[in-house]
C-alpha positions in Angstrom: -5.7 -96.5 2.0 -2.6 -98.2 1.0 -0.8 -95.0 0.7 -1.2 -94.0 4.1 0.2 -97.3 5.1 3.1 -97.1 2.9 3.5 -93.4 4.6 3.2 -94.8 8.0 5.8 -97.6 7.3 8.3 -95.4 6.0 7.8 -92.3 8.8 8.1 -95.3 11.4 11.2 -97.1 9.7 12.7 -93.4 9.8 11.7 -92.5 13.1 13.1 -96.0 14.6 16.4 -95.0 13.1 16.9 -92.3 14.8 15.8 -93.6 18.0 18.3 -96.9 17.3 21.2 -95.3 16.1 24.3 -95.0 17.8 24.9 -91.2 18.7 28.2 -89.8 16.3 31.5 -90.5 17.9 32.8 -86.7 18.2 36.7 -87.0 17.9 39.4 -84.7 19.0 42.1 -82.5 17.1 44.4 -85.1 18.1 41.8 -88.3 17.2 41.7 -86.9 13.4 45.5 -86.1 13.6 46.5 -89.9 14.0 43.6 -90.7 12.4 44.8 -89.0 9.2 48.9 -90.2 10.0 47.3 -93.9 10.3 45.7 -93.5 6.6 49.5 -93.1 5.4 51.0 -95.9 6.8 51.6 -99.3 4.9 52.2 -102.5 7.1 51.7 -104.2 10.1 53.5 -105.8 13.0 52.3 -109.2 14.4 53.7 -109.3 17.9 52.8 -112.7 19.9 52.8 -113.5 23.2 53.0 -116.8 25.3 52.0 -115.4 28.4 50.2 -112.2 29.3 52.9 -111.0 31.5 54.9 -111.2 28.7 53.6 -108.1 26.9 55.7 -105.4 26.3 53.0 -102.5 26.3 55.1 -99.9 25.7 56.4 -101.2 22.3 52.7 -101.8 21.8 52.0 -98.3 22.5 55.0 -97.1 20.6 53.8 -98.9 17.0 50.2 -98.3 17.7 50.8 -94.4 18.3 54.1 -92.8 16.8 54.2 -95.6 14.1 50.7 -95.6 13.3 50.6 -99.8 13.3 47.8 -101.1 14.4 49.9 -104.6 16.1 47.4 -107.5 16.3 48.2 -109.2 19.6 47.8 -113.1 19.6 47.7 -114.3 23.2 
């Protein structure tokens, strides 16, 4: 009899899994290009901001994509 608990246990553990998960995140040609260009890169840029107006989101952009820096922004 404990068998068939243990069974039942481990089928239902295994079975919740699946049903819990979160589906697999399916990425792009591009996705794994600058995926792959960001695993080369080495440094970081801290960029802060005293206002939120005073963003500049394209620089952002720039260092997050062609640079491959992921810039932490600190409002």
């Amino acid at each position: 009899m404990p068998k068939i608990s243990h069974y039942f246990t481990l089928g239902l553990m295994i079975l919740s899994s699946y049903i819990i998960g979160q589906p697999q995140k399916t990425m792009s040609a591009a996705d794994i290009e600058l995926a792959l260009k960001k695993l080369n890169t080495v440094g970081s840029v801290l960029y802060i901001a005293a206002h939120p107006d005073d963003e500049n989101t394209r620089l952002l952009g720039y260092l997050a994509n062609e640079n491959a820096f992921a810039p932490p922004i600190f409002p």
